[in-house]
N, C-alpha and C positions, 0 to 999 in steps of 0.2 A: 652480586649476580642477579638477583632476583631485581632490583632496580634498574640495570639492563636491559631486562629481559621485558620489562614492564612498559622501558622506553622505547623499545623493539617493537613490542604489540602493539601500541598506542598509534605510533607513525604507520607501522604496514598498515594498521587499521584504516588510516586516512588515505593512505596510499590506494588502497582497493577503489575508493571512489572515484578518483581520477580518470580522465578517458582520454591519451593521446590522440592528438589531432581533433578535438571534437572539431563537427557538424559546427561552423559560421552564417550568422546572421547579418545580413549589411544593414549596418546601422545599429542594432540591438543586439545586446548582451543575453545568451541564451541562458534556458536553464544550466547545463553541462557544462559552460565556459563559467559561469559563478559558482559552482561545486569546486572546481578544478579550483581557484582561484582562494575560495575559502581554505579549503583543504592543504591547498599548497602552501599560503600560508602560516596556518595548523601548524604542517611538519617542519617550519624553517624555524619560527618559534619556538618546539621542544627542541629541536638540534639545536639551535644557538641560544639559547637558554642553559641549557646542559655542558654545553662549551662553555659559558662563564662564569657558569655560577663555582665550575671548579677550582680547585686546589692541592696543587703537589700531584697531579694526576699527569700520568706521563712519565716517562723513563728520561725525558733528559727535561723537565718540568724545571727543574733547580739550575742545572747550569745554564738553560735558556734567560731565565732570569740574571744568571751571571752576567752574561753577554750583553743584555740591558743595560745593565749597569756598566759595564765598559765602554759602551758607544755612547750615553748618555755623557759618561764621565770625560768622554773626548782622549779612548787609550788610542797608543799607537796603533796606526789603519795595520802594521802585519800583524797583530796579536789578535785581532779582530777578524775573523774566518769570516763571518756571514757577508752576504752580497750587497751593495750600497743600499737598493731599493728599500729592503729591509731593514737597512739600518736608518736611513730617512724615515721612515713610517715611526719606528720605534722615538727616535730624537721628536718626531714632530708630537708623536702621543706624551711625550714625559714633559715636553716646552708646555704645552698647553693644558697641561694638568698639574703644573707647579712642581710634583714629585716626582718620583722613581712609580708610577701608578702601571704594573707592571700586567695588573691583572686586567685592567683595560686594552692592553696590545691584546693579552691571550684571547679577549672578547672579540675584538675587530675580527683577531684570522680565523677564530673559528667562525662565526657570523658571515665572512665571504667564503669561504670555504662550501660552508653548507649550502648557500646560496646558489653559488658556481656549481655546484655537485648538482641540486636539486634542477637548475635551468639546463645542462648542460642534458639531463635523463627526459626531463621532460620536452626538450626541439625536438630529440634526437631518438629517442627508444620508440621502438612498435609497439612496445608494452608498458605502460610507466610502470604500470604497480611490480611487474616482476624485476625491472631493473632495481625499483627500489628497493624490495625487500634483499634482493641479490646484494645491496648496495651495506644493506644493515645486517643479518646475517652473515654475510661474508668479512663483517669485522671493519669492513672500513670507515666507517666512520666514526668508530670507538678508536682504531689509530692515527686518528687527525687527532688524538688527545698529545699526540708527543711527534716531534719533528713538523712544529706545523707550519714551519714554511714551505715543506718539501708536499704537504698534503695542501696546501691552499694552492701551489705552482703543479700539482698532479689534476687538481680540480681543472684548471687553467688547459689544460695539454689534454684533456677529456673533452671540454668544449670546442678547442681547434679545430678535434677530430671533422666540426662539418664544413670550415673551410677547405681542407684538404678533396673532400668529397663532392664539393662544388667547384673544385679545382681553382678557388682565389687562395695562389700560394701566398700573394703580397701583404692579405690580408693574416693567414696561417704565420709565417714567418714573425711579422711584427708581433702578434699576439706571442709567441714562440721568445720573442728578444726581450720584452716586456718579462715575460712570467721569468726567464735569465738573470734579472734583477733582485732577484727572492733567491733561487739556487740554480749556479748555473751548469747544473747535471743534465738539465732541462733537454742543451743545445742539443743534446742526442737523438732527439724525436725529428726534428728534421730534416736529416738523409735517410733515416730508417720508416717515417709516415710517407717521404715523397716516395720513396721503394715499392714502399705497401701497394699505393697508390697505382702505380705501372702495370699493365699487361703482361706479368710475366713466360717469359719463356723457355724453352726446356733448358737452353744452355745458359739461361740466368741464373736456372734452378741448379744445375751442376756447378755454375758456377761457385754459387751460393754456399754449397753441400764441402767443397772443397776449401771454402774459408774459413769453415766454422770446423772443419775439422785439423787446420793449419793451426785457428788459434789453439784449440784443444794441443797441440802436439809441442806448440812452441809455449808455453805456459809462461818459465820464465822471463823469456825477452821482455812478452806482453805484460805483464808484473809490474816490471823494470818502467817501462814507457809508463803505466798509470799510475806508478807512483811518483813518477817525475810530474805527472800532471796535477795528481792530488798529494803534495810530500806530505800533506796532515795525516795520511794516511800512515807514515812511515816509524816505524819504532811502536806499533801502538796493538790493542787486541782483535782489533781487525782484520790484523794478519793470520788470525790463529782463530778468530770465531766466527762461524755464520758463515764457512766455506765449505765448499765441497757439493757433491750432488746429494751427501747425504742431509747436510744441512738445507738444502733447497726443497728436498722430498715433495713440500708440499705444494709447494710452486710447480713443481714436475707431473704430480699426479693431477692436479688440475686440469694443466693445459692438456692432458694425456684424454682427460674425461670431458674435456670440451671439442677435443678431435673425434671421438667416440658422437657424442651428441650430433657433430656435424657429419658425421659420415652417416647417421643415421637420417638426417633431414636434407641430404645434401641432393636430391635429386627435384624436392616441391622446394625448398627455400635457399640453396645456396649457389647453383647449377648455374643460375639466370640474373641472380643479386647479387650487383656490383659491390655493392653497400657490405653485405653479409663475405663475400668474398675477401673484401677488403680489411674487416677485422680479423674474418680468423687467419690473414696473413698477421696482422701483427701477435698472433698467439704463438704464429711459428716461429718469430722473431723472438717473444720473449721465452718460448721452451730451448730455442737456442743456447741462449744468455742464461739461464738456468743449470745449461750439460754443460756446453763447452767452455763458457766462460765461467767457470760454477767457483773457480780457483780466483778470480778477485775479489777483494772486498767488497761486502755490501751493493754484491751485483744486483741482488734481488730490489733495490731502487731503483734500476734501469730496467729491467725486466717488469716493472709494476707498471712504466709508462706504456708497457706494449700489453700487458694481461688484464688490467684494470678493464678497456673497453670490450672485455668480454660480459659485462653487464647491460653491455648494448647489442653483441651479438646474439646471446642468447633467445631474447624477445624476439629477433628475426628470423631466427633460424623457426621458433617454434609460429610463427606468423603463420608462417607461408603452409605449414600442414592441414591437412583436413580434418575436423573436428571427427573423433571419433575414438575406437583402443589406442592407436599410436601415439595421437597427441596428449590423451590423457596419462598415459603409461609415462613419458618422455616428461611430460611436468611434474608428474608423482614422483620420481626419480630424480630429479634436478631440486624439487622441495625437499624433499627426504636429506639429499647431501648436503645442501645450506643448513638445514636443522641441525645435525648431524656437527657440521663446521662448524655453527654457532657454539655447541656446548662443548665443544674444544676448544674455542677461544676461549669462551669463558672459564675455562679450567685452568689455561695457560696465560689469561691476561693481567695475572697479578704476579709473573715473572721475572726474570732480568731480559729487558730487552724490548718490553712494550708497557708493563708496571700501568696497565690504566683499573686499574684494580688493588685496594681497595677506594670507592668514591667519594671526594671530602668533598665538601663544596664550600668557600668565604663566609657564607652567612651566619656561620655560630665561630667565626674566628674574628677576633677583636684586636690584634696589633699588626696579622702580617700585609693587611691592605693600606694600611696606614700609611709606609712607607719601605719600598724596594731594599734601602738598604739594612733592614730588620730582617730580612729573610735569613736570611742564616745567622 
């Protein structure tokens, strides 16, 4: 915990110095653009440093390494769940490392991961420093310790976001088929990002309002159909855990306290901002998939592609206010709740189910880098 916590300080501390969109000079590098620069650097370094230095960190840490080993080994492509791309990356890293060099894949995707994370806040937020800390705090980047192709393909589907927003779908799309490559849960973001992205209208909205409460009411059929699409799903504890709205709670109360925040700024920042508008449609998309869908497996990975970018709404929302009680009050409250959130991850991060707690890191382990098939 306290090593966390230390890694948390250290980056928002860097993070503070940053200044979205500085002030450009033609021809010369400013002071502000070489702070930004430095620093930015700084925090990609402690994240991807921290990503490789680890070991056995991660709740599926070991069978990912399993999987390694099978696509390396040339198992049959149906025993082999993950998606080509990734499994190229993995053959190409083990070809050219002689071994089973296992802990080098896990270096690469955490290193693009934080990368993509860190670019994707800084084109795109009003705020760097508060998306970051939103970004650390809120645990996500302690959960790219495990599942990290689904968090290096979630990085990927953060960045798109400004395609979409510039309206190059051709470009969104491809980035979109690409990150499909890694997991292709991905394909979901776009009918639901080009959605977002529309002028909605009332009879969209009732539209809307009557599908999601369709799926809600047909539960089974809907079941039936995603498990035909995902059968890995079938026979396994997925059926039975991490379902329900109680299991989602947290997911729920979020998007419930981000509707709250936007109703509060909605008249100086979100009224008139297409931008701002447009995330917190995807908040409403992912509070959907949270209630109504709350009854599939491991919904909350499809609701994360829609909730995630509320680490870019937020900074907009709070932009557009007038410096004074309300915006101070509105950021005291939104820091208070990440703090707040942070020490309940941390309490819950050495769990079943996310297990990035407690932190080992390679460097005092002497046989299991040696070679992949000593891991177990």
């Amino acid at each position: 915990m306290v090593f966390y916590s230390l890694i948390t300080a250290l980056t928002i501390a860097l993070g503070t110095v940053v200044v979205s969109n500085p002030a450009r000079q033609e021809g010369w590098l400013t002071r502000q653009q070489a702070l930004n620069g430095i620093c930015l650097t700084g925090i990609f370094l402690v994240l991807a440093g921290v990503s490789a230095l680890r070991i056995e960190v991660g709740n599926d840490y070991g069978k990912y390494v399993d999987i390694f080993h099978e696509i390396y080994a040339g198992t049959d492509a149906a025993y082999v769940v993950t998606e080509p791309g990734f499994n190229f990356v993995v053959k190409a890293v083990y070809a050219m490392s002689g071994f089973e060099n296992y802990l080098l894949v896990f270096a690469l995707f955490g290193a693009a991961t934080a990368f993509v994370f860190l670019k994707a806040m800084y084109e795109q937020s009003a705020d760097f420093k508060w998306s970051f800390a939103m970004f650390m705090l809120l645990g996500i980047y302690f959960r790219t310790f495990t599942t990290v192709r689904y968090y290096f393909v979630l990085a990927l589907t953060l960045y798109s976001l400004k395609y979409v927003r510039k309206k190059e779908y051709g470009k969104f799309v491809l980035l979109i088929l690409f990150a499909a490559l890694f997991h292709k849960s991905v394909l979901v973001v776009i009918p639901l990002y080009l959605l977002a992205n529309l002028h909605w209208k009332k009879w969209m909205v009732v539209l809307g309002a009557v599908l999601s409460a369709g799926v809600f009411a047909f539960q089974q059929p809907i079941l039936s159909i995603a498990l035909k699409l995902y059968p890995t799903f079938q026979n396994t504890v997925y059926l039975t855990q991490d379902i329900g709205l109680l299991a989602n709670a947290p997911g729920i109360l979020r998007c419930l306290l981000v509707f709250a925040a936007a109703a509060v700024c909605w008249r100086e920042s979100a009224a008139g901002n297409e931008k701002n508008r447009f995330y917190l449609k995807l908040s409403v998309f992912g509070f959907l998939l949270y209630t109504c869908a709350s009854f599939l497996p491991l919904v909350s990975r499809l609701a994360y592609y829609l909730v995630t970018p509320q680490i870019l709404l937020l900074p907009g929302l709070y932009e557009g206010l007038e410096k004074g009680r309300k915006k101070k009050f509105v950021l005291f409250i939104t820091g208070l709740f990440c703090l707040g959130y942070f020490v309940w991850f941390l309490k819950t991060a050495s769990g079943s189910g996310i297990r990035v707690l407690p932190y080992k890191t390679w460097i005092f382990t002497k046989k299991e880098w040696i070679n992949g098939s000593d891991f177990f």
